[in-house]
N, C-alpha and C positions, 0 to 999 in steps of 0.2 A: 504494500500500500504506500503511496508515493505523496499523501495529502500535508503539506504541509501547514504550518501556522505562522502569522505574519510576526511572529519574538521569536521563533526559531532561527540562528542563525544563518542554515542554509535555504530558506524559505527563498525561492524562486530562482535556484542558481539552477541552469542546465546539465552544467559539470554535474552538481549532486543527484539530480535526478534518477532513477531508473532508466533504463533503456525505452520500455513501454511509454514513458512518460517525454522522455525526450524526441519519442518520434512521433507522438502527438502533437506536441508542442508546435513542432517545427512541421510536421504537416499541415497542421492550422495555420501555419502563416505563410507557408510556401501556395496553398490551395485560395488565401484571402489574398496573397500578392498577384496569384493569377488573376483572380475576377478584378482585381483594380486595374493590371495592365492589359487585359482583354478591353477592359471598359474604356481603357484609352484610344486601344485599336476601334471598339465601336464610334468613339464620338468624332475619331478621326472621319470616319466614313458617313458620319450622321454631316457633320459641318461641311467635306468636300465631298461628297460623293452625288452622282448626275441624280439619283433618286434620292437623297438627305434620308438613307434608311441603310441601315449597316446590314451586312451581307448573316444568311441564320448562321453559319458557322464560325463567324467572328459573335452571335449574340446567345448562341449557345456555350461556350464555355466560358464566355463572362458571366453567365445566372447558377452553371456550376460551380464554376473556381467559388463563390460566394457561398453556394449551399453546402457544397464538400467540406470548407472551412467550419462551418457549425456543428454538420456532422462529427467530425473531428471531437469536437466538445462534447457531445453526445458521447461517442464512444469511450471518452478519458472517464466522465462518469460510472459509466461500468465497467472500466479497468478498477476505477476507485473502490467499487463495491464486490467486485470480483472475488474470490477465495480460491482460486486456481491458483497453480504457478505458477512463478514468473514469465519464463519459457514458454508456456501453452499462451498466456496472453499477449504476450510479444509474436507469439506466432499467427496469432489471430487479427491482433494489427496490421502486421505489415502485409495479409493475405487482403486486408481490407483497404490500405493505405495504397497499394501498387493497383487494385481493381476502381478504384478510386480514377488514382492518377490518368490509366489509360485511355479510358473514355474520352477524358479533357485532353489528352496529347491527339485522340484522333480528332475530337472537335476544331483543333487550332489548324493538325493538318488538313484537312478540309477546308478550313477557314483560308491559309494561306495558297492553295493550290483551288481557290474557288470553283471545286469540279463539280459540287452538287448540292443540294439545298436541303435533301434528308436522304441519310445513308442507307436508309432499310429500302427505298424504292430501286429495283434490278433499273437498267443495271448497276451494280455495286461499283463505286468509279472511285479509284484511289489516282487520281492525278491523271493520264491516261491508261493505265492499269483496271483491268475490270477483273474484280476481285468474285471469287465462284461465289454462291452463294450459301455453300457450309459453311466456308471459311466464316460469315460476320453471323450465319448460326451459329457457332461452336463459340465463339466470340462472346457472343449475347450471352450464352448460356454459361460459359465459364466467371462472363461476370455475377451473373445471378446467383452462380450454387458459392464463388468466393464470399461477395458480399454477404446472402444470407449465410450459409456456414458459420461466417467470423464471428456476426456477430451473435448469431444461438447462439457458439462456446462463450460470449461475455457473457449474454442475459443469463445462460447457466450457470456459471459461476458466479455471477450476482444472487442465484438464487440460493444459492449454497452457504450467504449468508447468515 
């Protein structure tokens, strides 16, 4: 358990932290720095762009980067209440933290290679690359079973309270 209190000494150093805790931390600010500098990229394209409306894949992982960032805080909570391992919940993080991240790296690729407006409609266009259509099933579905997965093993070990 990684809760500190504001008279504790090490209260808010990252060095002290756990692992689990550290890479919460730091993916809440990595996931809130995205949605601010996506949001840059959006407004760039709101102020010059021929239609004043930013393209969906520069406005989708700007409302990510931002939800993912809370998320984040979400999860630290139930590392907090957890009674697992250290290990199991470090492991459950970073299966959630990397399923996280991905999404929003494809968004931004998309975004920058403006080859298409929603990834799921065939064909599947990664730049000019048409990507089969397992491939963004398997994709979908491997973020679904990380996501859920990770965090059942928190809410279980929250329950173990």
């Amino acid at each position: 358990m990684f809760l500190r209190r504001r008279g504790d000494a090490s209260y808010g150093m990252l060095a002290t932290m756990p692992p689990t805790a550290q890479l919460l931390l730091l993916s809440t600010g990595g996931f809130f720095l995205t949605g601010l500098l996506c949001g840059c990229w959006k407004h760039s394209h709101i102020c010059c762009g021929a239609d004043n409306a930013g393209p969906a894949y520069v406005e989708v992982p700007y409302r990510a980067g931002f939800m993912y960032a809370f998320a984040m805080l979400v999860l630290e909570r139930f590392v907090i209440a957890s009674q697992l391992p250290d290990s199991v919940e470090l492991a459950a993080v970073v299966v959630q933290v990397a399923f996280f991240a991905f999404p929003i790296f494809t968004y931004v690729v998309h975004g920058v290679l403006q080859d298409t407006d929603n990834q799921f409609k065939p064909p599947h266009l990664l730049g000019r690359l048409v990507l089969p259509p397992a491939v963004v099933t398997a994709s979908m579905l491997a973020i679904a079973a990380a996501d859920i997965g990770g965090f059942w093993v928190l809410l279980w070990g929250a329950t173990l309270a």
